[in-house]
C-alpha angles and dihedrals in degrees: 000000000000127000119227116175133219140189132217140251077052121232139202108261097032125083134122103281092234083173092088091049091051085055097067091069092226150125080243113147124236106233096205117195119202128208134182098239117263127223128188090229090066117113127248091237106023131088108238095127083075097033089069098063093056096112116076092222074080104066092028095068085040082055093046091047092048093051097050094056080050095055090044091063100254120126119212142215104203120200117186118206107329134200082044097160093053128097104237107074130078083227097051132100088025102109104162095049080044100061088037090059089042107058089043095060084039098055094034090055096041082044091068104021099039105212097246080069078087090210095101145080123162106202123202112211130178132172116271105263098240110125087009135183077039103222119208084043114163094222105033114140097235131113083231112027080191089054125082111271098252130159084247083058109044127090095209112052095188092047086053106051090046083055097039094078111167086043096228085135097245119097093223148135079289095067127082104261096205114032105068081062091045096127082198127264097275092065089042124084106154125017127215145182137199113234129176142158111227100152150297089282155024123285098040107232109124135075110226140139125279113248118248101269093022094129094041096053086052095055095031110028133245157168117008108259130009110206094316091324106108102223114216121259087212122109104218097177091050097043099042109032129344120101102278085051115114086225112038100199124177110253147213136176094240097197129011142144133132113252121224110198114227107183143328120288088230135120095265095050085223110204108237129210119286090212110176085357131244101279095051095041090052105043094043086060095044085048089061090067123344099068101014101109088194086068105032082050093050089050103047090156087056091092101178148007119208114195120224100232103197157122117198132142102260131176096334105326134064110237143203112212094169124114096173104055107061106072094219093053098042092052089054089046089057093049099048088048094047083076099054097031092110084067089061130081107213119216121271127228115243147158119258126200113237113236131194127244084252093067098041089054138264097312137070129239118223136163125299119297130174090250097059086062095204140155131191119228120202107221129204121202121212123232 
């Protein structure tokens, strides 16, 4: 499975290059990511992202382009807007407008491709709750992002009742992070988080080693506070998805990977510390949970992992998420998973039926640009 990314309303230029997909010669997924498009003139606080997706021309091209990748032959995991509880996108913290956006896209793309077609997932993904609800967040809808998220404070009533859980008034670490943005078990066929390893503290500047149950802490829950980071008392694994969950739903760690700073945005681009190094950060974090057979065994309904393979100026640092492109780290990375590859169910070769642009919808998909935004994640399926 690999992850493109693509954005809607839908414009020419700049489709998922399913080309190089095609390339691979497999049965491999797309794991297709879909954004309401963002815009530099939306407000910190309004809803325009969503605004924006009002007319049903929208979510009919999103249909069109989804059914020609069916009719091609490709099966698709579909994740919409993910990371839906965090502060940084136009499209976060709105949970009624969210859900809203969710089941419609839900109900346009099973109207036309019926789910015993079998070609079909549609994945919900947050972010994981740690830190949560994220203050300081560019796009929170709040009057003062600085100032507590109160109802006096907020600028949607009905958005904030819905976050505020425990009804104490206050949206804080108190508050369940996921369920106010849970579409309902019936629009939900795989669920996701987003889990990653910047530091011991906020704001991530230094390299240092994970601590022991890091990882753990982030999925399950845990103590109350990790360096200044308040750690979420929900269990997603158990909620979501483990044996003892009312829903029981398959699940994969949608995003994940350990960041080594490498210097500071600036300008200068001051050089920071290596600390432990790259190699032995990041494999101190992969060893917590991707080839560690104690927890794959512990979590038999967690069904993949997909890596964020990736380098990119973020908060004040630029950071390498990447653990395949250096050659030292990549040899490691095989080794270690060497000893859990029994686990892992490797792609298959097929054949895969050409379509027209026509049937993929009314762009067309090209190679990567800098406006497509897109990364491309490596997934690994459980036996």
């Amino acid at each position: 499975m690999f992850q493109m990314a693509v954005e809607i309303p839908l414009v020419s230029g700049e489709l998922p290059p399913v080309e190089l997909l095609d390339a691979t010669n497999t049965d491999a997924i797309l794991y297709m990511t879909v954004f309401p498009r963002a815009n530099p003139i939306f407000s910190a606080t309004g809803y325009e992202a969503y605004e924006q997706l009002a007319p049903q021309g929208v979510i009919d091209e999103l249909v069109e382009l989804v059914e020609g990748y069916v009719k091609g032959g490709r099966k698709l995991m579909i994740r919409i807007a993910s990371e839906m509880n965090g502060g940084w996108n136009a499209y976060s913290q709105r949970p009624i407008h969210f859900i809203a956006l969710w089941r419609r896209i839900v109900d346009a793309i099973r109207a036309r491709i019926p789910a015993s077609n079998g070609s079909i997932a549609f994945l919900w993904s947050p972010n994981s709750g740690n830190g949560y609800p994220f203050p300081r967040g560019a796009y929170s809808p709040y009057k003062d992002s600085q100032a507590p998220f109160t109802a006096a404070n907020a600028v949607h009533a009905d958005d904030f009742k819905l976050m505020d859980t425990n009804s104490d008034g206050v949206v804080d670490s108190e508050d369940d992070p996921y369920s106010p943005y849970w579409p309902g078990p019936e629009y939900v066929d795989w669920v996701g988080l987003s889990l990653y390893y910047f530091g011991l503290s906020f704001p991530w500047l230094r390299n240092q080693l994970p601590t022991t149950h890091y990882f753990l802490d982030q999925l399950e829950g845990g103590s109350t506070r990790r360096g200044n980071i308040t750690v979420s008392s929900v269990n997603f694994y158990d909620t979501y998805s483990g044996p003892t969950s009312a829903f029981k739903k398959p699940m994969i760690i949608s995003e994940t990977a350990a960041a080594f700073h490498i210097s500071m945005i600036g300008p200068p681009r001051t050089a920071l510390d290596a600390g432990p190094g790259s190699l032995a950060l990041k494999q101190a974090y992969w060893r917590q949970y991707i080839t560690n057979s104690s927890f794959l065994l512990a979590h038999p309904a967690l069904k993949g992992i997909c890596l964020f393979e990736w380098e990119k100026d973020e908060e004040e640092t630029f950071r390498d998420y990447r653990s395949t492109w250096s050659p030292d780290i990549l040899a490691a990375f095989k080794a270690d998973f060497q000893k859990v590859a029994a686990s892992f169910i490797q792609g298959k070769k097929a054949s895969l039926v050409t379509y027209t642009n026509a049937e993929a919808g009314s762009a067309k998909p090209t190679a990567l640009s800098a406006a497509f935004a897109m990364y491309i994640l490596f997934q690994v399926l459980f036996v």
